[in-house]
C-alpha positions as a Markdown table, in Angstrom:
| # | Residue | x | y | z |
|---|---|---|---|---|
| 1 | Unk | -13.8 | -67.2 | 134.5 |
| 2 | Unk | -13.7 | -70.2 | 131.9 |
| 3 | Unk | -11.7 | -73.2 | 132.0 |
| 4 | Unk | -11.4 | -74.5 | 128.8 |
| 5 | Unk | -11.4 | -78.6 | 128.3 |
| 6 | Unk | -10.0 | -81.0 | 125.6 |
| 7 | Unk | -12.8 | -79.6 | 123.4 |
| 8 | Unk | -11.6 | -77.2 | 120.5 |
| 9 | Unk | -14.1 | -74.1 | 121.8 |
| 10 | Unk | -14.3 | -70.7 | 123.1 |
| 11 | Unk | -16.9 | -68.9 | 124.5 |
| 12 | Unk | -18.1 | -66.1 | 123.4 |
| 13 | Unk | -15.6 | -62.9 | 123.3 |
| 14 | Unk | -18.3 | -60.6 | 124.8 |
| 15 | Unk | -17.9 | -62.6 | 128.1 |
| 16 | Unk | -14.3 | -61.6 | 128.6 |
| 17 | Unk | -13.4 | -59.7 | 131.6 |
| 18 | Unk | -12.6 | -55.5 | 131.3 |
| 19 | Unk | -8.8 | -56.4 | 131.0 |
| 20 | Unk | -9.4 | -58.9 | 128.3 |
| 21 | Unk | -9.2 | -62.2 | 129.8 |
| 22 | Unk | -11.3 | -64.8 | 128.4 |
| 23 | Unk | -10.3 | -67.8 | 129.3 |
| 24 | Unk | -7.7 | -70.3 | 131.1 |
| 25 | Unk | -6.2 | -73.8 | 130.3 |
| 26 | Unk | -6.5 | -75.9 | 126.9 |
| 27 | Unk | -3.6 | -76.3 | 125.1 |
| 28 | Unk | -1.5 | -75.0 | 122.4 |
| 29 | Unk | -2.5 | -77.5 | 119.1 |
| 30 | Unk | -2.7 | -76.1 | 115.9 |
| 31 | Unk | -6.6 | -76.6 | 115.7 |
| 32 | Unk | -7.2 | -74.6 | 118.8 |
| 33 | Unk | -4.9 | -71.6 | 117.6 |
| 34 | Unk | -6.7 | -71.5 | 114.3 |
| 35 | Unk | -9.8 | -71.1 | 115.9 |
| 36 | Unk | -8.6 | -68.7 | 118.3 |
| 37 | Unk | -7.3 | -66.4 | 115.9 |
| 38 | Unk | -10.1 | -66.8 | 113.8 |
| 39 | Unk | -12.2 | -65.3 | 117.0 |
| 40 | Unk | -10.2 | -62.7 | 118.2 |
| 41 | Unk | -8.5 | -64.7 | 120.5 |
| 42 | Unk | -5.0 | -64.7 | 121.2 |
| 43 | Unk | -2.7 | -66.7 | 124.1 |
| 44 | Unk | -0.2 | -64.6 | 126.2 |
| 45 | Unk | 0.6 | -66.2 | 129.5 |
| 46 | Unk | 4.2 | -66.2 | 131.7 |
| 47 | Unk | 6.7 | -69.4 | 132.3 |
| 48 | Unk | 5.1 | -70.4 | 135.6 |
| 49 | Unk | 1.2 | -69.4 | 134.7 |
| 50 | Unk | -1.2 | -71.5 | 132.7 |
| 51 | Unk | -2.2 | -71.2 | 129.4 |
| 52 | Unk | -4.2 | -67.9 | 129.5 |
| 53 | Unk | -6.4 | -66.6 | 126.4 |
| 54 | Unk | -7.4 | -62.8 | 125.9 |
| 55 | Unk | -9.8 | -60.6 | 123.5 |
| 56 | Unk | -9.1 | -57.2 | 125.0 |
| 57 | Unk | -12.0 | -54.6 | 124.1 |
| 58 | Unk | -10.9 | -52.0 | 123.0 |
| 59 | Unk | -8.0 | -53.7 | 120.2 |
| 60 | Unk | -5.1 | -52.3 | 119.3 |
| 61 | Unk | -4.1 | -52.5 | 115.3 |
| 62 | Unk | -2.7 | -50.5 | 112.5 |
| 63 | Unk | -4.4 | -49.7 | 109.5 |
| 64 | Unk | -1.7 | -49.7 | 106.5 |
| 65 | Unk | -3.3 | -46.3 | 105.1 |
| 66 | Unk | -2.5 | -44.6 | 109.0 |
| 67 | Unk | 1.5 | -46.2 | 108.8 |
| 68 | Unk | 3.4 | -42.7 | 110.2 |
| 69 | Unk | 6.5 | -42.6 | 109.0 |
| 70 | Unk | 9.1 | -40.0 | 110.8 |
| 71 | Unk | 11.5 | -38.0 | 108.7 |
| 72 | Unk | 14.6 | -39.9 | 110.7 |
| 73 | Unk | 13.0 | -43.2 | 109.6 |
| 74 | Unk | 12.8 | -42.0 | 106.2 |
| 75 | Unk | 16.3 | -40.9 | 105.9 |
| 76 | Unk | 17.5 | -44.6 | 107.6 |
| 77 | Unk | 15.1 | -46.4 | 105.0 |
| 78 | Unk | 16.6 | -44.5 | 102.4 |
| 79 | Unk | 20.1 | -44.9 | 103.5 |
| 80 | Unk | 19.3 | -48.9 | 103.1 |
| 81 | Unk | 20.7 | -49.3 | 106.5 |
| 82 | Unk | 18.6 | -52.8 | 106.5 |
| 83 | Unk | 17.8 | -55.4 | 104.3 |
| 84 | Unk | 14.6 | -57.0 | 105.0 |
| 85 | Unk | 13.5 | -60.4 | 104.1 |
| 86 | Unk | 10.4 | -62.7 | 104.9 |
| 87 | Unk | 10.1 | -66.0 | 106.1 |
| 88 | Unk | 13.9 | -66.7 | 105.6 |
| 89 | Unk | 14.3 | -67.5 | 109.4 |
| 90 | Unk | 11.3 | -67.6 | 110.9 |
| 91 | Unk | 13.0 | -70.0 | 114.3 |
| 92 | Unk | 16.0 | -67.3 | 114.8 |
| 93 | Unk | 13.0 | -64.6 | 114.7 |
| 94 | Unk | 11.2 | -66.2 | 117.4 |
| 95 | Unk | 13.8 | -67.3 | 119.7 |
| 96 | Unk | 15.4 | -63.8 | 119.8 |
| 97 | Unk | 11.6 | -62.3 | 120.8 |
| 98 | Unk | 12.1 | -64.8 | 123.3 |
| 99 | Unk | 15.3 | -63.9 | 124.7 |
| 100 | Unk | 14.5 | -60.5 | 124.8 |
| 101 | Unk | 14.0 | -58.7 | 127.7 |
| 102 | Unk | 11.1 | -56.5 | 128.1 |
| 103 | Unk | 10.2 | -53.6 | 130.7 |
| 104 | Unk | 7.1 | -54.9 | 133.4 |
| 105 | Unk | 8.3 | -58.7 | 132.4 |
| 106 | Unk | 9.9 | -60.5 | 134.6 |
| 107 | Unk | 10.1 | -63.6 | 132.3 |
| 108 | Unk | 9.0 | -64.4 | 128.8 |
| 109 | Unk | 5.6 | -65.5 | 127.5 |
| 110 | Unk | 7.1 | -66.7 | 124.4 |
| 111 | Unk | 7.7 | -70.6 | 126.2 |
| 112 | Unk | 9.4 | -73.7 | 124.5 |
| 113 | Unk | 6.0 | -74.9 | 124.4 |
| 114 | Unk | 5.0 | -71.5 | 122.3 |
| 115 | Unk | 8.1 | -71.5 | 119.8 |
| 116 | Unk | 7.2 | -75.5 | 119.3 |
| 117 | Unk | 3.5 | -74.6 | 118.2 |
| 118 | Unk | 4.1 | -71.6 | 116.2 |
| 119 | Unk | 7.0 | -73.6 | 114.5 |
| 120 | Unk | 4.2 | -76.1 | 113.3 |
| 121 | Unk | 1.7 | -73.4 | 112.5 |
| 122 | Unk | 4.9 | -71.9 | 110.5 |
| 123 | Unk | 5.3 | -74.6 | 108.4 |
| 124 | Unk | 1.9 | -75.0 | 107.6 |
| 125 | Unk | 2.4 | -71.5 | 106.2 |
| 126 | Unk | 0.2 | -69.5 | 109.5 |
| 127 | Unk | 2.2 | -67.5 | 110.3 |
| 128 | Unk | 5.6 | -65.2 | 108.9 |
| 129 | Unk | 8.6 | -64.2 | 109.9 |
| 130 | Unk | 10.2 | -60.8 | 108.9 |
| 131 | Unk | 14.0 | -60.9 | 109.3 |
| 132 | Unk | 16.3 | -57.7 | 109.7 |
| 133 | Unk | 19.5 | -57.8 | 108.2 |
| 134 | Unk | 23.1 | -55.5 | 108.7 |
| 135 | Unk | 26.1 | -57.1 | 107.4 |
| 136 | Unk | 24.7 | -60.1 | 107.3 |
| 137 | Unk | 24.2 | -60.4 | 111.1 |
| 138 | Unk | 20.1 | -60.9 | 112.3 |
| 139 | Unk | 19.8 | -57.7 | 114.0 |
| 140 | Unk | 16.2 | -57.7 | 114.1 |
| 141 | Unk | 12.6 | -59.0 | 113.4 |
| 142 | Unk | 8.9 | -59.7 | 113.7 |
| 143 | Unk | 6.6 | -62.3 | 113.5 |
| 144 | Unk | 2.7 | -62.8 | 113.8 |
| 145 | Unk | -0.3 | -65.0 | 112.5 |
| 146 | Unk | -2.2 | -64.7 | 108.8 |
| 147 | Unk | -4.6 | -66.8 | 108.4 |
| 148 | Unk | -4.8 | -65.5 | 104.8 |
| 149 | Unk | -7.8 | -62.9 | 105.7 |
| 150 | Unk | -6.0 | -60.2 | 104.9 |
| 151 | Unk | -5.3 | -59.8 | 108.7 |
| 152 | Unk | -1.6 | -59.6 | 109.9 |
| 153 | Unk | -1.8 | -60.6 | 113.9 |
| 154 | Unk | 1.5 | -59.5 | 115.1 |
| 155 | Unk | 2.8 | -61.2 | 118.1 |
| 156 | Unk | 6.1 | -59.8 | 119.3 |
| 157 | Unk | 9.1 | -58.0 | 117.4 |
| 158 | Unk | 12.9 | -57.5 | 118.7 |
| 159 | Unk | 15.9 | -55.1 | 117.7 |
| 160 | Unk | 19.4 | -55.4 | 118.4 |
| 161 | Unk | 20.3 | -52.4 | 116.9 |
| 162 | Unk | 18.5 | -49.1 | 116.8 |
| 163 | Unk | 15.3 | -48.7 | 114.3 |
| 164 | Unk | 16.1 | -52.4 | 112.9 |
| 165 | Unk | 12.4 | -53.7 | 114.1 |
| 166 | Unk | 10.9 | -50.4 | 112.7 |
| 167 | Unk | 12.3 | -50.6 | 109.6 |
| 168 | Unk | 11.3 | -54.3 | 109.1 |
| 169 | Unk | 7.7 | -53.6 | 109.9 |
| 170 | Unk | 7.2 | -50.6 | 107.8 |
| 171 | Unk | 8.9 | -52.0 | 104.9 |
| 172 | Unk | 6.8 | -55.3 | 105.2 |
| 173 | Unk | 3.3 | -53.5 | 105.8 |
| 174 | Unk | 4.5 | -51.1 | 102.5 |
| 175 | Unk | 4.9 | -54.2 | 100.5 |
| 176 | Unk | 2.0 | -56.3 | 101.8 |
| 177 | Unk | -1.6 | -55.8 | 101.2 |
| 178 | Unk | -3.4 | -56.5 | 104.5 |
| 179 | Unk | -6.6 | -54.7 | 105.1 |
| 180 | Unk | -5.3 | -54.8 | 109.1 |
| 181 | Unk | -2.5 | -54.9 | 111.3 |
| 182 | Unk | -3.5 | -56.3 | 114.8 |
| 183 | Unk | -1.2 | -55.0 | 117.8 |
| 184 | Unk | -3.2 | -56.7 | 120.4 |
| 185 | Unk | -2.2 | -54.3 | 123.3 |
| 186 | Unk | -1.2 | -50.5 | 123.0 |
| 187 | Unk | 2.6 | -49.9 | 123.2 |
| 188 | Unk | 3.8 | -46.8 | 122.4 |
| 189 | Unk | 6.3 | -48.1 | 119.9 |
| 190 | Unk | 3.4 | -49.0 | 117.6 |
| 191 | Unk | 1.5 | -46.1 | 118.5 |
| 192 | Unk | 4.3 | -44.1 | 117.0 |
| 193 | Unk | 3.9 | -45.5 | 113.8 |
| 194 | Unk | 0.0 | -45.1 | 113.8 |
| 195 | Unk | -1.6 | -47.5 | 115.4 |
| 196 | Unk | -4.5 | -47.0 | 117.2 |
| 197 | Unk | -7.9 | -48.4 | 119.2 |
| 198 | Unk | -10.9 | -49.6 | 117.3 |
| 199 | Unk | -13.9 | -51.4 | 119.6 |
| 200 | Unk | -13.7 | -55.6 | 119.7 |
| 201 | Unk | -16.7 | -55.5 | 117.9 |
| 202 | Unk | -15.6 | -53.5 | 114.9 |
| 203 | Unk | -12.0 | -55.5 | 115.2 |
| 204 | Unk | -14.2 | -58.8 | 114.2 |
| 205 | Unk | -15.8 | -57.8 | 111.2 |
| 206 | Unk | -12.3 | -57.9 | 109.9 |
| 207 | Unk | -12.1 | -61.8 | 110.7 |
């Protein structure tokens, strides 16, 4: 296991363990997120855990030419039951990933301390926000890391309603021109709409 110091470094991906974990400690600065997500490296750590970094082997993503689309998602995009925007709200977005509550969690991993850093990364223009909107309530969202690669690294989505974070990830992978999608970890929810495994190795060249 590595323990990271005040230095901005990693070590090498191939020396994570089988479940992904690379490394523990550091902190959350704008410099050392950069350079994670420039290496395949993401943080995902509880409340009450230290800061933990992972680059799981095999990686989840979506490639925008395998987006499925069901024929009830189809109908609801076509009924314009949503009206998606980006970067409108990116703070609301994150807070309500926050706040929801997730099956296997028993709290969040999206801390004070994580909303505060991806807030500066935000306005540095890092990372986006895509906001889902009924009636003009915030019924759902997604937000990830681009560090203008062409790589989306999606972090966490919510939905207060049914199909609102579906709809606002397929409409913005439709009208975004990323070569990848990066899911991190397999959920079926993503898997549904076509994402898939590729090897760590073959996820880097994308970097």
């Amino acid at each position: 296991m590595h323990f990271l110091t005040d230095k901005i470094v990693f070590p090498d991906v191939s020396e994570a363990l089988s479940d992904g974990l690379l490394a523990v400690g550091g902190d959350l600065s704008i410099e050392r997120l950069i350079h994670a997500y420039a290496s395949g490296i993401f943080p995902w750590f509880e409340v009450d855990e230290p800061l933990l970094w992972w680059s799981p082997d095999p990686r989840f993503v979506l490639f925008p030419k395998d987006l499925k689309i069901s024929k009830s998602m189809k109908q609801v995009l076509k009924r314009n039951e949503f009206q998606v925007t980006v970067n409108k709200d990116f703070k609301s977005v994150i807070v309500e990933c926050a706040l929801t509550k997730r099956n296997g969690q028993e709290s969040t991993w999206i801390t004070n301390d994580m909303i505060e850093a991806y807030m500066k990364l935000h306005q540095l223009g890092y990372t986006k926000s895509v906001e889902v909107w009924q009636n003009n309530e915030l019924v759902g969202g997604l937000y990830g890391v681009d560090l203008g690669n062409k790589v989306f690294c999606g972090e966490s989505m919510f939905a207060k309603v049914s199909n609102a974070s579906k709809a606002g990830f397929i409409t913005f992978v439709q009208n975004s021109n990323y070569s990848l999608i990066d899911c991190q970890i397999h959920t079926k929810h993503l898997e549904s709409l076509g994402a898939k495994h590729i090897s760590r190795q073959e996820f880097l060249k994308y970097l």
